[in-house]
N, C-alpha and C positions, 0 to 999 in steps of 0.2 A: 396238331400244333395250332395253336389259337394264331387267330390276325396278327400279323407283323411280330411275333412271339420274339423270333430271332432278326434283327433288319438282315443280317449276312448270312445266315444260315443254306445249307443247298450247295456252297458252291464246292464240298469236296476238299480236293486237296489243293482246291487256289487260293492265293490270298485273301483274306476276307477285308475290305478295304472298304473303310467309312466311305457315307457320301462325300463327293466334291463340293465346292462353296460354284453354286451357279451364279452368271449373271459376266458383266463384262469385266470384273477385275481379276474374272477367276487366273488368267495366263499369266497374273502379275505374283501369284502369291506362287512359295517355294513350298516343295515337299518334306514335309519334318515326318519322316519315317520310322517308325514303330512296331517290331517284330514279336513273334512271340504263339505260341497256341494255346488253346480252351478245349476242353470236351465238352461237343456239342453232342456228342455220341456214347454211348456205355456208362461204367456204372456210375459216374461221377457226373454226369449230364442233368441231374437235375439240377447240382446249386453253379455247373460249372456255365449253362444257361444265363444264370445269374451274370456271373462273372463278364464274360462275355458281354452282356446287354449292358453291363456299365461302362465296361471299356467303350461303346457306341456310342451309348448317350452322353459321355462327356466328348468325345472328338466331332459327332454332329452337329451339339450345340455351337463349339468353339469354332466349329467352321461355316455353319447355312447359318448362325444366330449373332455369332458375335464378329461373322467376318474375318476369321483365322487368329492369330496370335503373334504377337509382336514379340522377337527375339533379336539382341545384339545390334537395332536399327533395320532391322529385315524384316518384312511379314512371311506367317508360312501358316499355309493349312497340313492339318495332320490328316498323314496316310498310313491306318494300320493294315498291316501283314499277319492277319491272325491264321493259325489251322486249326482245323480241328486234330485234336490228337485221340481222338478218341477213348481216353481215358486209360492210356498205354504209354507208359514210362519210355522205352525204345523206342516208340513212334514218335514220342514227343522230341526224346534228342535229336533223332534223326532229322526231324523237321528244322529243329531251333540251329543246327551244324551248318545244313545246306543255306542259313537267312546268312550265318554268321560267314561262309565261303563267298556268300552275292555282296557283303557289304553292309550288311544292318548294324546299327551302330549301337541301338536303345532296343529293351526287352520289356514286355511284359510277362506275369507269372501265371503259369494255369492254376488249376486248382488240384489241391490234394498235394501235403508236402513228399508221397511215394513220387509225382514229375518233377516238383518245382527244385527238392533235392539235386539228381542226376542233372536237370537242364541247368539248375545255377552251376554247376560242378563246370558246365559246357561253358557259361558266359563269362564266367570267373578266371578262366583259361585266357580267353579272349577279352581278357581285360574288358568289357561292354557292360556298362550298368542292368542290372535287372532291378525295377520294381515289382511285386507282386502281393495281392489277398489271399491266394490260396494255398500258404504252405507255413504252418506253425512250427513245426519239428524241430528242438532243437539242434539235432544235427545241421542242421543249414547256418545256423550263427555259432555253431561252436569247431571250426573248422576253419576261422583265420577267416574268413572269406571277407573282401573286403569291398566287392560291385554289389550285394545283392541285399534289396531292402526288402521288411517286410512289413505289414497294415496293421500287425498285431504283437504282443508281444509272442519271447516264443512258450514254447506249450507246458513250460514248468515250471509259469509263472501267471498261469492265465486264469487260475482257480480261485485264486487269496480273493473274490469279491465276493465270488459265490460262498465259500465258507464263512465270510465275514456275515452273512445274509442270514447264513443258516444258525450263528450264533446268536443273533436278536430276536427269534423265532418263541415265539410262547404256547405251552411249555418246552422249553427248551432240547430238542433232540439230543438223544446221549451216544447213538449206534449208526453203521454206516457199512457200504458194501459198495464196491464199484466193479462192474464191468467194461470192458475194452477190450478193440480188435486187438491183433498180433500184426502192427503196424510201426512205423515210424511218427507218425503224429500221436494214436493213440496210446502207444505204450506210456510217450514221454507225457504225454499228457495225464496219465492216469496216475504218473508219478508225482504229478501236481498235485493231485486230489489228493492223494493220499500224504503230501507237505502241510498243503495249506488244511486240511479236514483234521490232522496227527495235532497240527497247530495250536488249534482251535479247541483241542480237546476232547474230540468226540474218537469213540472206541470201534477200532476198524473190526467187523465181522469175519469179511470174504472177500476174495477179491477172484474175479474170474477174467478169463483168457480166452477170446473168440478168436477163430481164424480168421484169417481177409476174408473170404469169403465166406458167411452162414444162412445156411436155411430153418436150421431149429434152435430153438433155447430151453425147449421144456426142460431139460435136464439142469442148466443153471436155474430157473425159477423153481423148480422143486426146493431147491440148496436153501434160495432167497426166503420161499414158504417157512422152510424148518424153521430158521433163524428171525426171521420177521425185522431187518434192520428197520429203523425209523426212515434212513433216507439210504434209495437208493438212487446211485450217481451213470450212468453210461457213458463211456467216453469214446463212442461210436461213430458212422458214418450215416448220412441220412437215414439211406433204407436200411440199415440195421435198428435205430432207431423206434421204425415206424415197423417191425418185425417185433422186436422186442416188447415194443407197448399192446399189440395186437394179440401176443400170444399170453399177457400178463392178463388181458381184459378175459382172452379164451379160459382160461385156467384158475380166475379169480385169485392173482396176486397181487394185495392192497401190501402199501406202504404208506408212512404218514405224508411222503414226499420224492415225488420222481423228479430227477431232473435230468435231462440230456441233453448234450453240447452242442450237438447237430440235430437239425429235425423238427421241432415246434417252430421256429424262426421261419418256414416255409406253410406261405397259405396250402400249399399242395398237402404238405401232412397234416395242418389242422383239417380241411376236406376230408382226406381219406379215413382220417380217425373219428371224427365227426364228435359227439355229445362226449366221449372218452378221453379228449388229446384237452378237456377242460382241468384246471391246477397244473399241468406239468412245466417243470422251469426249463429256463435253455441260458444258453450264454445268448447276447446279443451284441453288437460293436455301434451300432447308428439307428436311430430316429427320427421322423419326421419334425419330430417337434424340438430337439435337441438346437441351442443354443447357435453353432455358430455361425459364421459367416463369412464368405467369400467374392473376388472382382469377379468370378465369373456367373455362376447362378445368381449369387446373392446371399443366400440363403438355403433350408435343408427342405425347406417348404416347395421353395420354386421349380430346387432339383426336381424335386417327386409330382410336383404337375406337369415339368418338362415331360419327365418319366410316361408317364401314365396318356400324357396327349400322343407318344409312338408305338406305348406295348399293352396288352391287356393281361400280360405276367403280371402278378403281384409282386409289389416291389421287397427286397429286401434287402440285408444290411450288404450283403456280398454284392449287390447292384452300387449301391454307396462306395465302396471301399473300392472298387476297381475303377469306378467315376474319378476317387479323389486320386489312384497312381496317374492316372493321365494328369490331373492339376500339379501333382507332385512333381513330375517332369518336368513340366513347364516351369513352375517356381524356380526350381533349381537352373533351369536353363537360362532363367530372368537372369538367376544372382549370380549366373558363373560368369555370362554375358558373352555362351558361348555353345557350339554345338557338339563341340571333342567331349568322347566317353571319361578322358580323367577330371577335368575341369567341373565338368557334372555332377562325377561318382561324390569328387572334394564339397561340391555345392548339396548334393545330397544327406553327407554321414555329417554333413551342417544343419542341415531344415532345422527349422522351429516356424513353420508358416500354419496359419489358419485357415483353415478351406469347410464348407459348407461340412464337411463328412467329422472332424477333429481336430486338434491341433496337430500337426503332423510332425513329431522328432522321435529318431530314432535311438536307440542303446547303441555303444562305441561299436559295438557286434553288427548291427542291425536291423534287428529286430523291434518291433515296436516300443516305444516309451513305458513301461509298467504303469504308469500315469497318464499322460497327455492321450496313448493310443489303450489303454486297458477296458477292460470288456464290463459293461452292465450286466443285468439279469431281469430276464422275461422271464412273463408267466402265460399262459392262456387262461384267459377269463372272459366267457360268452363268447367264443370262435377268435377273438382278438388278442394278441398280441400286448399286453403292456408291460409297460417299464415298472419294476420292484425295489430296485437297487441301480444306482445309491440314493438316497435320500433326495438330491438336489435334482434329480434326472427323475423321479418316480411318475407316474402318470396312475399308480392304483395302490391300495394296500396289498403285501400278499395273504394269499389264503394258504393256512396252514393250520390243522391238521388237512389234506386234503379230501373230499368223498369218496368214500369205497368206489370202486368201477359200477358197485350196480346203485348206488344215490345219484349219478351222474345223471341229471336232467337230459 
């Protein structure tokens, strides 16, 4: 684990609780208490790290930088309650039950909608707002729920940019083949692809079905080989991702265009993939360079040198998105002008506030705005990351046909 990777990591099954605001007013300010678990452990630990480190770096700043946050005529530094849940659905309820028996009022969401599902299910009960980044599934907004936000829209609706992308492309792709786990994010997800790509025009191949958990694909990239679609789509989990692309470079299977939803967005895959993880697209949600602005960082720029002066993780957009639940909460706490869970939940399924990370409003459901919270598209070009779509967000043209795996400088 690199220098200060995780600031809370270590402590097991204790709270993981931001710094204090030192100094002589700290006894004056109130506890605004925030529950909730991340895997910091298992298979979901590498973007759920992510996660995590955002949820820090926004309660840090707002407490050692900006001297806590004013609510109702009250000051109060924020005190989170994170566990690690190790990337275990059951451990995770269990944990988020016992916050919810001690008193926790406000929720944050792990990662991977297999937790954040079952744990809304738990806050939902107990009436207590959940915000969270890491669970797209439609099952979580399509079940009446009416405490639990989410950063993005949900997963069946998350695709229409990316197809829109793939229709400006010259010459224009006519064929398409998507893979995806046997999951609740990814199935609905791949449902998407296959909405918005059916949409769009383009002629679906194959569509293949991975377990939750896999260790080979040869047997799907044979299929892909036969059929040679133009774009193939993954609607995977990191390391399936970085599994998938490894055994495509092993076996040499070219497509004119890979794109996978998880996975390039982390400097850790473009490393591990190294000269190969160049052209391949991903979904993205935030940029450094993206546009807006906020009273707390200021900007998406400041976030990111905040960022970077406490972690030597490369930042990414899940570091953003768990930043902006914390500013989320607070907005809403501004406008409810109040600490009670209904008054909030009301001030929440209300947002429309700007924060360094998006505009933040949610669908009646709650799930993210198809608009205001809807997803870009990266590429890798030259180990980095840039923006392709949409037009007004681009930071590069895309490259399209992409290089065989053996052109790849």
């Amino acid at each position: 684990m690199k220098r200060r990777e995780v600031l809370t990591a270590g402590l097991g099954a204790v709270a993981l609780a931001a710094p204090a605001i030192r100094g002589a007013n700290a006894q004056t300010l109130k506890p605004l208490v925030i529950g909730g678990s991340v895997p910091l452990t298992g298979a979901a630990a590498e973007t759920g790290l992510n996660v995590n480190n955002g949820y820090v770096t926004a309660a840090t700043y707002i407490n050692e930088v900006l001297g806590g946050v004013e609510i109702a005529g009250d000051k109060y530094k924020i005190e989170l309650k994170l566990f690690d849940d190790a990337s275990d659905p059951a451990r995770a309820t269990t944990l988020l039950q016992r916050q919810i028996d001690e008193g926790t009022e406000f929720f944050l969401g792990s990662f991977g909608s297999n937790i954040v599902l079952p744990t809304a299910a738990i806050t939902e009960r107990a009436k207590k707002p959940m915000v969270q980044t890491g669970g797209g599934s439609d099952a979580i907004f399509t079940r009446g729920y009416k405490y639990v936000f989410g950063m993005y829209p949900r997963a069946t609706r998350q695709f229409a940019s990316a197809a829109a992308l793939f229709k400006t492309l010259q010459p224009t792709p006519q064929t398409y083949s998507v893979i995806y786990n046997n999951d609740a994010f990814s199935k609905t997800a791949a449902e998407g692809v296959k909405l918005s790509c059916d949409a769009q025009g383009f002629k679906r191949l194959d569509q293949f079905e991975l377990p939750a958990k896999v260790t080979d694909v040869s047997s799907v990239l044979a299929s892909v080989r036969a059929k040679t679609p133009d774009l193939l789509v993954c609607v995977v989990h990191d390391q399936d991702s970085l599994l998938i692309a490894r055994q495509m470079v092993a076996t040499n299977t070219n497509v004119k265009l890979l794109f996978q939803g998880l996975g390039p967005q982390l400097g850790s895959y473009r490393e591990a993939l190294g000269k190969y993880s160049e052209a391949i697209l991903c979904s993205t949600y935030w940029d450094e360079n993206v546009p807006y602005k906020d009273k707390f960082f200021g900007d998406s720029k400041k976030f990111a040198a905040y960022y970077r002066s406490k972690y030597t993780r490369p930042i990414a957009y899940h570091v953003a998105g768990a930043a902006a639940c914390i500013e989320t909460y607070i907005l809403a706490m501004q406008a409810a002008k109040s600490l009670k869970p209904e008054p909030v939940r009301d001030a929440l399924a209300a947002a429309d506030f700007e924060t360094f990370y998006a505009r933040i409003k949610f669908s009646p459901e709650g799930d993210g705005d198809p608009l205001a919270l809807g997803g870009m598209i990266g590429q890798v070009q030259k180990s980095k990351l840039e923006t392709v779509f949409p037009e007004a967000a681009k930071s590069a043209a895309p490259v399209y046909p992409a290089p065989t795996w053996d052109k790849k400088a």
